[in-house]
Backbone as XML, in Angstrom:
<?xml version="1.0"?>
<chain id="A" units="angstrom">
  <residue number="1" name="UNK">
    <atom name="N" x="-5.910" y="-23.331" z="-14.712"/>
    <atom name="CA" x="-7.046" y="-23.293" z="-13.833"/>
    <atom name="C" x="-8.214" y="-22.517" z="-14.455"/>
  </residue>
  <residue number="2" name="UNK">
    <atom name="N" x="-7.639" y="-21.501" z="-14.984"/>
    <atom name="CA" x="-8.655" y="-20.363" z="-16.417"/>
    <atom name="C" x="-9.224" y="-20.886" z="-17.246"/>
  </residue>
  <residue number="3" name="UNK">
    <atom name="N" x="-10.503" y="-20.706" z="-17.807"/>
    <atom name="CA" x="-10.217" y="-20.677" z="-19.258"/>
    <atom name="C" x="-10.064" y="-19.450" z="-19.792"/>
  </residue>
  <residue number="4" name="UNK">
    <atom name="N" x="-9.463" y="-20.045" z="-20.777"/>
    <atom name="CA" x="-8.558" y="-18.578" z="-21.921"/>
    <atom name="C" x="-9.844" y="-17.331" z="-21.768"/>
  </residue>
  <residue number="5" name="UNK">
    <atom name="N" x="-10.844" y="-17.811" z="-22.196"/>
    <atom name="CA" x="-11.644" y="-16.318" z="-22.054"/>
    <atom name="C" x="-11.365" y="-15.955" z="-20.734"/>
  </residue>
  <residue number="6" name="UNK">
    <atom name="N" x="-11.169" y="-16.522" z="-19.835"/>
    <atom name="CA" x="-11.500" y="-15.566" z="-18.614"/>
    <atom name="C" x="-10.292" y="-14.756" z="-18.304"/>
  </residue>
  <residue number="7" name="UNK">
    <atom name="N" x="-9.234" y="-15.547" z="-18.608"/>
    <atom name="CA" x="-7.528" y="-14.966" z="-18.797"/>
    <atom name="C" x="-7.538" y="-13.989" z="-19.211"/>
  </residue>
  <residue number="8" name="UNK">
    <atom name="N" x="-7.981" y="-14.188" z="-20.870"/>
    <atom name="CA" x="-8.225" y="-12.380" z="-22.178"/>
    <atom name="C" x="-8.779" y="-11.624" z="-20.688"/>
  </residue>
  <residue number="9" name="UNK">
    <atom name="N" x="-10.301" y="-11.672" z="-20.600"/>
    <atom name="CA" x="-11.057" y="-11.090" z="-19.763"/>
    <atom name="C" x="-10.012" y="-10.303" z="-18.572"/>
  </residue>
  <residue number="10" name="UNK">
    <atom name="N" x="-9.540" y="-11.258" z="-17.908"/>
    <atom name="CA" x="-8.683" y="-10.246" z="-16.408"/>
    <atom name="C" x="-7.427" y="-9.589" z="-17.611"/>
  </residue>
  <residue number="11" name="UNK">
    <atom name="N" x="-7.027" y="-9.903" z="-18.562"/>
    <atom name="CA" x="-5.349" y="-9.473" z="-18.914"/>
    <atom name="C" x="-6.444" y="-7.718" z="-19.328"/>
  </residue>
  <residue number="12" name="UNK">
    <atom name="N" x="-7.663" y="-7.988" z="-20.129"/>
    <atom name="CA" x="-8.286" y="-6.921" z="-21.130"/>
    <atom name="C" x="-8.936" y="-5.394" z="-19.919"/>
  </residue>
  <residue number="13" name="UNK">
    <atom name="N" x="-9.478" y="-6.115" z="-18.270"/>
    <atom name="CA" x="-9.305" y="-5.045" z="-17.382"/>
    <atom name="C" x="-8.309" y="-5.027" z="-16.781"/>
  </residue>
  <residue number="14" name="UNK">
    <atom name="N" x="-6.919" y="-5.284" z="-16.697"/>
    <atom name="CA" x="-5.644" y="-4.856" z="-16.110"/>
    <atom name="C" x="-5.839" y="-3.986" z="-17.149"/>
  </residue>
  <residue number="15" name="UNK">
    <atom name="N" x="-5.432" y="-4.020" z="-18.169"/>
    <atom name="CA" x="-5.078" y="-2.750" z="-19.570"/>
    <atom name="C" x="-5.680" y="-1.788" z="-19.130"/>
  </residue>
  <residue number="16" name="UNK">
    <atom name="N" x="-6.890" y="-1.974" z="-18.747"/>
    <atom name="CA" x="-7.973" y="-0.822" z="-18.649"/>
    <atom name="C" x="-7.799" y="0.306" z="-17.744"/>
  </residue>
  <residue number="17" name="UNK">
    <atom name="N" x="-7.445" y="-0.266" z="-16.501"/>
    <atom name="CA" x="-7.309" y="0.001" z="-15.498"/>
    <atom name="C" x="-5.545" y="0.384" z="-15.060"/>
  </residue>
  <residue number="18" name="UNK">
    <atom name="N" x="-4.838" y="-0.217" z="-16.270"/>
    <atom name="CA" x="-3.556" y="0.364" z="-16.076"/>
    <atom name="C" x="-2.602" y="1.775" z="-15.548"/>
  </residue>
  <residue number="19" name="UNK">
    <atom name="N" x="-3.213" y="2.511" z="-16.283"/>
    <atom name="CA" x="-2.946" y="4.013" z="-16.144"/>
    <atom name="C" x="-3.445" y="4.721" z="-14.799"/>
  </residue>
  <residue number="20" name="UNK">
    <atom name="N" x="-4.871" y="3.939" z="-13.775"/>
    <atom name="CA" x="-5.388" y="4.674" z="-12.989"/>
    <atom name="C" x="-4.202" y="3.601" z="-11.790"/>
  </residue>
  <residue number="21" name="UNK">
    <atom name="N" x="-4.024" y="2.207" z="-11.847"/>
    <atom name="CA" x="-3.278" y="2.075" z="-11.102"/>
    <atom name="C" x="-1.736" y="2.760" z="-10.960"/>
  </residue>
  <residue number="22" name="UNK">
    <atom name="N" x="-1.337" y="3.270" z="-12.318"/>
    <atom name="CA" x="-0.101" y="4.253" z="-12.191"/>
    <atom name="C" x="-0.475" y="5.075" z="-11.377"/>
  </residue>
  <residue number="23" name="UNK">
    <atom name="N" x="-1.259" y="6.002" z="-11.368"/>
    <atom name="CA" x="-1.791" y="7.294" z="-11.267"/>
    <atom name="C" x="-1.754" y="7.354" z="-9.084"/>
  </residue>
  <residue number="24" name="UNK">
    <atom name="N" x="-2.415" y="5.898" z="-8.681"/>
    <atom name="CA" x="-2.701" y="5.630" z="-7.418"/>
    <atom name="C" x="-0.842" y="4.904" z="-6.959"/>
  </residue>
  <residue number="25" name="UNK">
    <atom name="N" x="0.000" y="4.548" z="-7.604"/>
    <atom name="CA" x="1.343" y="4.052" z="-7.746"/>
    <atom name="C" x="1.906" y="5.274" z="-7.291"/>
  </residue>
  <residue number="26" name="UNK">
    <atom name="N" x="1.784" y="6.245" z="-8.090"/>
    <atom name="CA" x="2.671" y="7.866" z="-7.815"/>
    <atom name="C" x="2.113" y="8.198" z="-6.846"/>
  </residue>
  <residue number="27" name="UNK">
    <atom name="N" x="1.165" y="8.658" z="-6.563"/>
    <atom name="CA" x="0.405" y="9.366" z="-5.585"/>
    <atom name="C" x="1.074" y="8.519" z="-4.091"/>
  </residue>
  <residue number="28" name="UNK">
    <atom name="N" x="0.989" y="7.548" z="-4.083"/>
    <atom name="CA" x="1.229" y="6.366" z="-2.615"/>
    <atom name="C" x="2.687" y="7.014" z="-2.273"/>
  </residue>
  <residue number="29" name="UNK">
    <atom name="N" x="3.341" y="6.819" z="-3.520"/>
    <atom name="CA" x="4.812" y="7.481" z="-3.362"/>
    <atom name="C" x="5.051" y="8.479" z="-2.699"/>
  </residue>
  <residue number="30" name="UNK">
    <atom name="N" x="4.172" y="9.583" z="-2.689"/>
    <atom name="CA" x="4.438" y="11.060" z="-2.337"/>
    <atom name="C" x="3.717" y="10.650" z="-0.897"/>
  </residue>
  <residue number="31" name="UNK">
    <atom name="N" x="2.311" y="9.792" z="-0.798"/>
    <atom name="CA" x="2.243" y="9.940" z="0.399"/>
    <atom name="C" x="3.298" y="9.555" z="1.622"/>
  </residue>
  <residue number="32" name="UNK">
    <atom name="N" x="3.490" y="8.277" z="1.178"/>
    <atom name="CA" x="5.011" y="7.526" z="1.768"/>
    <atom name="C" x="5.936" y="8.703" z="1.876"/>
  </residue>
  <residue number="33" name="UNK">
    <atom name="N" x="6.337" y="9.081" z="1.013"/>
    <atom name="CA" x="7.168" y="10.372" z="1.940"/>
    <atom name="C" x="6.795" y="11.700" z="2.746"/>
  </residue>
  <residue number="34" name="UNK">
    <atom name="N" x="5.590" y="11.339" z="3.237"/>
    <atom name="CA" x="5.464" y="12.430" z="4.320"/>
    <atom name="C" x="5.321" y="11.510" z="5.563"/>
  </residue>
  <residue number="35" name="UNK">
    <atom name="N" x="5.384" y="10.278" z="5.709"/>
    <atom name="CA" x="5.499" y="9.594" z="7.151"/>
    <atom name="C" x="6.881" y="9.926" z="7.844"/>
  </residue>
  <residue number="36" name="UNK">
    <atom name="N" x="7.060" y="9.879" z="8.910"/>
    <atom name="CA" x="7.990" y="10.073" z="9.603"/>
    <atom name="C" x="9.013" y="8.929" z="8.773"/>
  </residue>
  <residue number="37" name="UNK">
    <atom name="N" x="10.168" y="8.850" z="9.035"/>
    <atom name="CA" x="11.416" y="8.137" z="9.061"/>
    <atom name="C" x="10.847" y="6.549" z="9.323"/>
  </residue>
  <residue number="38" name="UNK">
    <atom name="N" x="10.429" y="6.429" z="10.730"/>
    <atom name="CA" x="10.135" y="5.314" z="11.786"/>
    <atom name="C" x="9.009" y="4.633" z="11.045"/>
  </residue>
  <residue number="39" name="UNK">
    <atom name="N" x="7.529" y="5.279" z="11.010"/>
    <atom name="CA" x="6.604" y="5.023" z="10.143"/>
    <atom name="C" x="6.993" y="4.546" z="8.481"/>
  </residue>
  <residue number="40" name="UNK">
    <atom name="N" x="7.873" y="4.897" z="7.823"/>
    <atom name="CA" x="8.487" y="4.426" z="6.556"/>
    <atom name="C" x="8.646" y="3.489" z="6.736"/>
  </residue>
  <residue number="41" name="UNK">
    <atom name="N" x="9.757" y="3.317" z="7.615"/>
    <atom name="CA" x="10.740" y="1.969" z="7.390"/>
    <atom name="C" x="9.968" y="0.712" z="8.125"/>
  </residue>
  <residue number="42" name="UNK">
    <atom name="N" x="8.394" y="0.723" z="8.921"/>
    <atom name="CA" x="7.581" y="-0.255" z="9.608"/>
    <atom name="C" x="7.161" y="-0.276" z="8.185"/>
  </residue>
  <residue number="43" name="UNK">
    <atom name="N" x="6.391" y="0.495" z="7.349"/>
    <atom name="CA" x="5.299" y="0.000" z="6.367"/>
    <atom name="C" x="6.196" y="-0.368" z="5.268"/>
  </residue>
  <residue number="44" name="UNK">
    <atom name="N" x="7.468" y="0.076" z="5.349"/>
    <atom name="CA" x="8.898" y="-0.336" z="4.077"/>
    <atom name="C" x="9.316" y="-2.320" z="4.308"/>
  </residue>
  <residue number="45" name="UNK">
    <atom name="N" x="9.080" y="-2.307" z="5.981"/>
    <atom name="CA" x="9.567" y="-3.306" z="6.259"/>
    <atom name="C" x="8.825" y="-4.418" z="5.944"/>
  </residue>
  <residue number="46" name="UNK">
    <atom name="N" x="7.629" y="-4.226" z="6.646"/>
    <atom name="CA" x="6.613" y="-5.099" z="6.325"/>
    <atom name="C" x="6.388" y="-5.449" z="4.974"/>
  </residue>
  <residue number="47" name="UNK">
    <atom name="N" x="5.742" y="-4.441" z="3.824"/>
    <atom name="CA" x="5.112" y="-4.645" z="2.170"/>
    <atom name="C" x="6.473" y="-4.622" z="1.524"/>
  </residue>
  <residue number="48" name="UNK">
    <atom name="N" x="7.462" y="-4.451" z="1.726"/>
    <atom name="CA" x="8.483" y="-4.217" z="0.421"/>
    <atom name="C" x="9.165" y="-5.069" z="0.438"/>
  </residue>
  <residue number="49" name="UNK">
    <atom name="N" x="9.937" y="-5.437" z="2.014"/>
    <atom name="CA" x="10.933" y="-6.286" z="2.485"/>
    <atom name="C" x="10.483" y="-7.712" z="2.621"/>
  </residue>
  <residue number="50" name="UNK">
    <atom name="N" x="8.936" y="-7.989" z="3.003"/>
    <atom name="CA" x="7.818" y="-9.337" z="3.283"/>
    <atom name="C" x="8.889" y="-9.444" z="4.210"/>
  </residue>
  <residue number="51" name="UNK">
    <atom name="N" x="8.779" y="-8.608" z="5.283"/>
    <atom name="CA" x="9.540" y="-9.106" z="6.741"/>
    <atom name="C" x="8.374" y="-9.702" z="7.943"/>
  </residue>
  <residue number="52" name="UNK">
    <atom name="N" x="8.714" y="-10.701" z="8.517"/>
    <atom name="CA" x="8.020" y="-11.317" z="9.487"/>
    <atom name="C" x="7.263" y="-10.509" z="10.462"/>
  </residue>
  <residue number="53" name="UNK">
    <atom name="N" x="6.635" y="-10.792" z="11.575"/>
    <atom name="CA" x="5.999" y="-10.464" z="12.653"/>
    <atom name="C" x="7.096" y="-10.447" z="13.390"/>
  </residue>
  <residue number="54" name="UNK">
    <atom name="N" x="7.696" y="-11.139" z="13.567"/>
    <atom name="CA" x="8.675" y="-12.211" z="14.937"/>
    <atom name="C" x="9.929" y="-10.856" z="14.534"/>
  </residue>
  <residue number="55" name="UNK">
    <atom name="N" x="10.262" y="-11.022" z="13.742"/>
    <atom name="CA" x="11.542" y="-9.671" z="13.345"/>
    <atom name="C" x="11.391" y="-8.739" z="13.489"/>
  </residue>
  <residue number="56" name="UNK">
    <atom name="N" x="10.127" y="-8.036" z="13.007"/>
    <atom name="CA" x="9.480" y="-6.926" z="13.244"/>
    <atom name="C" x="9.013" y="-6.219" z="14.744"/>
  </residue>
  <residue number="57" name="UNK">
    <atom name="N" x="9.170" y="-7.360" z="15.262"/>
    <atom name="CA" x="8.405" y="-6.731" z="17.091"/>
    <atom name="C" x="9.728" y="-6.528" z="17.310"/>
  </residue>
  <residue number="58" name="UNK">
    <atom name="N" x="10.687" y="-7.942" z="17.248"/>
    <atom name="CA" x="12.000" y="-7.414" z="17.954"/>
    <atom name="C" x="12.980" y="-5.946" z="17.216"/>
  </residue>
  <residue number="59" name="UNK">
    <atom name="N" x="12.865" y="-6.213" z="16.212"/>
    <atom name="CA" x="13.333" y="-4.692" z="15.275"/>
    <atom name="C" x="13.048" y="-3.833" z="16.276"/>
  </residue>
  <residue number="60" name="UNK">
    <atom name="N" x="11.573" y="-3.612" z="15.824"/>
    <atom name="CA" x="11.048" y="-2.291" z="16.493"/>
    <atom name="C" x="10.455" y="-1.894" z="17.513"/>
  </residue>
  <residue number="61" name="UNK">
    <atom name="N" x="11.085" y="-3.086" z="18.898"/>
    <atom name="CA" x="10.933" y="-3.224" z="20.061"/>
    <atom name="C" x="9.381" y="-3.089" z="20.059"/>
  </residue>
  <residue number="62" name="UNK">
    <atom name="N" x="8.315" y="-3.823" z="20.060"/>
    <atom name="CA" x="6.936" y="-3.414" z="19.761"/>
    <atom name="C" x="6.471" y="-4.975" z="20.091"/>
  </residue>
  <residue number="63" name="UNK">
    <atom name="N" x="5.182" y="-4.755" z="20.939"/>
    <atom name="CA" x="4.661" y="-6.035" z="20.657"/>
    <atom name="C" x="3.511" y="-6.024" z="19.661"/>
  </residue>
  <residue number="64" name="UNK">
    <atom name="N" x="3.326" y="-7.629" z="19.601"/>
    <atom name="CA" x="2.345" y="-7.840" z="17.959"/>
    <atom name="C" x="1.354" y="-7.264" z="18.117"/>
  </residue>
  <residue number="65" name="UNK">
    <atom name="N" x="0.564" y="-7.134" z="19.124"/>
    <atom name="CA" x="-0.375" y="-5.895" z="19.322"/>
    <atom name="C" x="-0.472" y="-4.665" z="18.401"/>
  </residue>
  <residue number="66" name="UNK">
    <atom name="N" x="0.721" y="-4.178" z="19.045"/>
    <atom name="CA" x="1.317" y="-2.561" z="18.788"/>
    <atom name="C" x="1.704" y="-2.668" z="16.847"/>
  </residue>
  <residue number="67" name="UNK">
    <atom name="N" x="2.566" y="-3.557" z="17.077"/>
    <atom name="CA" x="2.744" y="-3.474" z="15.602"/>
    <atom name="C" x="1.812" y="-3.686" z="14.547"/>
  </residue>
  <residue number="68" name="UNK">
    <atom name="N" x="0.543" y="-4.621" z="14.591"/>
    <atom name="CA" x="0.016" y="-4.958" z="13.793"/>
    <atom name="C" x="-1.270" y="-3.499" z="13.787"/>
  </residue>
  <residue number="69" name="UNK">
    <atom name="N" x="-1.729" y="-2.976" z="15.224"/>
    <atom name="CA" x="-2.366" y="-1.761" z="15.169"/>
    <atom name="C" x="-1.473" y="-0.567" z="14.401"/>
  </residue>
  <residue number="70" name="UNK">
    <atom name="N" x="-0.390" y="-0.214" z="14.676"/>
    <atom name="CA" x="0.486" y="0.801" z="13.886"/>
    <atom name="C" x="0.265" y="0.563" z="12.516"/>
  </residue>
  <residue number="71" name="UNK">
    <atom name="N" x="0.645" y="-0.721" z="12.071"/>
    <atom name="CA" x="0.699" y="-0.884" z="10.676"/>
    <atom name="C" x="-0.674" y="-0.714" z="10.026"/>
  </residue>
  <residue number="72" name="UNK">
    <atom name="N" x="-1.913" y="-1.064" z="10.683"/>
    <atom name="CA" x="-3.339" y="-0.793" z="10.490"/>
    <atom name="C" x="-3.969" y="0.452" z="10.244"/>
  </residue>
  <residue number="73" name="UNK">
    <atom name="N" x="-2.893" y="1.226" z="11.520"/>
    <atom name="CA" x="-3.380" y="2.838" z="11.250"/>
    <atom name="C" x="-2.166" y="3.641" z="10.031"/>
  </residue>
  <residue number="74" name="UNK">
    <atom name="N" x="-1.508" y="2.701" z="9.972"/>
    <atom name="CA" x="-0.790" y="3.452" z="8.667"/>
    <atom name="C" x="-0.983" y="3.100" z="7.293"/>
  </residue>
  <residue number="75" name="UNK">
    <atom name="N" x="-1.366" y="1.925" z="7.245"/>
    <atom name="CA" x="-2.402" y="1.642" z="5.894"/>
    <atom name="C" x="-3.498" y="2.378" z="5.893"/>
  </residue>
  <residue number="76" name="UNK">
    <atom name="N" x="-4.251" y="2.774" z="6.654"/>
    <atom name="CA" x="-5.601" y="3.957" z="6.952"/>
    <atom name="C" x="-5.026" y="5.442" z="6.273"/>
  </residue>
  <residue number="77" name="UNK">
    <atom name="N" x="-4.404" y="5.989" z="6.770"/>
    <atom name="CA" x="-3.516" y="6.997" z="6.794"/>
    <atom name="C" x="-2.981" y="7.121" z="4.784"/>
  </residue>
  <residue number="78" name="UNK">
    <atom name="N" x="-2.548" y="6.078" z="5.022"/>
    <atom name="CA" x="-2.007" y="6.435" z="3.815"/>
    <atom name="C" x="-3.081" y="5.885" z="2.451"/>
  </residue>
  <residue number="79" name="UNK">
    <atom name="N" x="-4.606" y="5.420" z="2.903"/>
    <atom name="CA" x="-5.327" y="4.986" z="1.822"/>
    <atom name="C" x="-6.345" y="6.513" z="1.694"/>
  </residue>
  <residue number="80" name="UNK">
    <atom name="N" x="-6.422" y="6.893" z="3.378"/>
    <atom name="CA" x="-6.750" y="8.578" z="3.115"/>
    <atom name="C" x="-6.132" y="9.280" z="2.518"/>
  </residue>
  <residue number="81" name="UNK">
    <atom name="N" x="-4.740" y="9.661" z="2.716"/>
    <atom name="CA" x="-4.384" y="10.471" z="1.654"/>
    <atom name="C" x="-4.444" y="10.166" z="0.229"/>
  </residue>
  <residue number="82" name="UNK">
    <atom name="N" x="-4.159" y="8.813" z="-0.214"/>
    <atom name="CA" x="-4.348" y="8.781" z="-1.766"/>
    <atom name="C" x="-5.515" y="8.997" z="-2.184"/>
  </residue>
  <residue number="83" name="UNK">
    <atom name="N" x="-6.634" y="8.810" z="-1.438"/>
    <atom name="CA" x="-7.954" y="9.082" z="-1.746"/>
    <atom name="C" x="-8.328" y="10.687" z="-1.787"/>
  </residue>
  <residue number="84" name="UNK">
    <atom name="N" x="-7.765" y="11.478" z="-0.964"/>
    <atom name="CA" x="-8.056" y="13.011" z="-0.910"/>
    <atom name="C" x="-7.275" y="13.426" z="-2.233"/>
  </residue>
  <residue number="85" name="UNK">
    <atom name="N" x="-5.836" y="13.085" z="-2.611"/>
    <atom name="CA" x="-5.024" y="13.556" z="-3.387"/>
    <atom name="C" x="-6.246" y="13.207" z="-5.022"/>
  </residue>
  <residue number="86" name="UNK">
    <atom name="N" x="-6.727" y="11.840" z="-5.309"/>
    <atom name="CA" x="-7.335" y="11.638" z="-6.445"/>
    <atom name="C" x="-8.706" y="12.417" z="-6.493"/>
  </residue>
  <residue number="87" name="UNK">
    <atom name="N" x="-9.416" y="12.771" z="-5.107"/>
    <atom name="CA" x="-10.560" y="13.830" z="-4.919"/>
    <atom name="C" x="-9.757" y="15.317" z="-5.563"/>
  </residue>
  <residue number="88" name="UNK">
    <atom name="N" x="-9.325" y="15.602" z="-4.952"/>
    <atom name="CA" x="-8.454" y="17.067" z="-5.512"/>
    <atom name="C" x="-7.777" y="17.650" z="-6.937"/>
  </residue>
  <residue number="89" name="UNK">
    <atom name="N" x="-7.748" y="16.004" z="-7.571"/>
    <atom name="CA" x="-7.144" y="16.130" z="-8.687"/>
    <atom name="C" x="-8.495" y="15.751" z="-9.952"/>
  </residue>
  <residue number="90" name="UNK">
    <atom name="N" x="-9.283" y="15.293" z="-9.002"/>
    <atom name="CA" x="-11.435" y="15.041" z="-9.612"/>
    <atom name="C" x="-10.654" y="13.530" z="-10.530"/>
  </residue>
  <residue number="91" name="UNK">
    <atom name="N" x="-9.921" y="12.551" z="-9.938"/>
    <atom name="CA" x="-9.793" y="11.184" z="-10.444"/>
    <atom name="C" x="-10.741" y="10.207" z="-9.743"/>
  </residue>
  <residue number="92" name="UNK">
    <atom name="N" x="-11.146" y="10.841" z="-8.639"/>
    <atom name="CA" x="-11.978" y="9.710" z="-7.887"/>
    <atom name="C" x="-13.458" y="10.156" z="-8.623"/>
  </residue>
</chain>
């Protein structure tokens, strides 16, 4: 669908950008472990597992409402902390 230059081009800023996506990789990690238990295993379930809506409400007794706001404010949550942690460390 590429052409080759544009391929080089995206493969030549992944490289670039490699090390700062490590850097935001670790950091997510540490934030992820300061969510509660409950909060883990919704944002574990959802991005890690690619678990449904339909499984997910009944799992976690929640309607799609609730769940899709929870999961909204915990992607928030946890894009603040990686962002304060790379302010603190002067990466941002």
């Amino acid at each position: 669908m590429f052409s080759e230059d544009v391929m080089d081009l995206l493969a030549h800023d992944r490289e670039r950008m490699e090390p700062e996506l490590d850097q935001r990789l670790q950091l997510l990690d540490g934030c992820l472990a300061k969510l509660t238990p409950q909060d883990k295993e919704l944002v574990t379930s959802r991005y890690a597992m690619r678990q449904g809506a339909e499984e997910m409400m009944q799992r976690f007794a929640m309607s799609r409402r609730t769940l899709f706001r929870n999961l909204e404010l915990l992607r928030q949550r946890l894009h603040e902390c990686v962002t304060r942690q790379l302010q603190s460390e002067g990466l941002s």
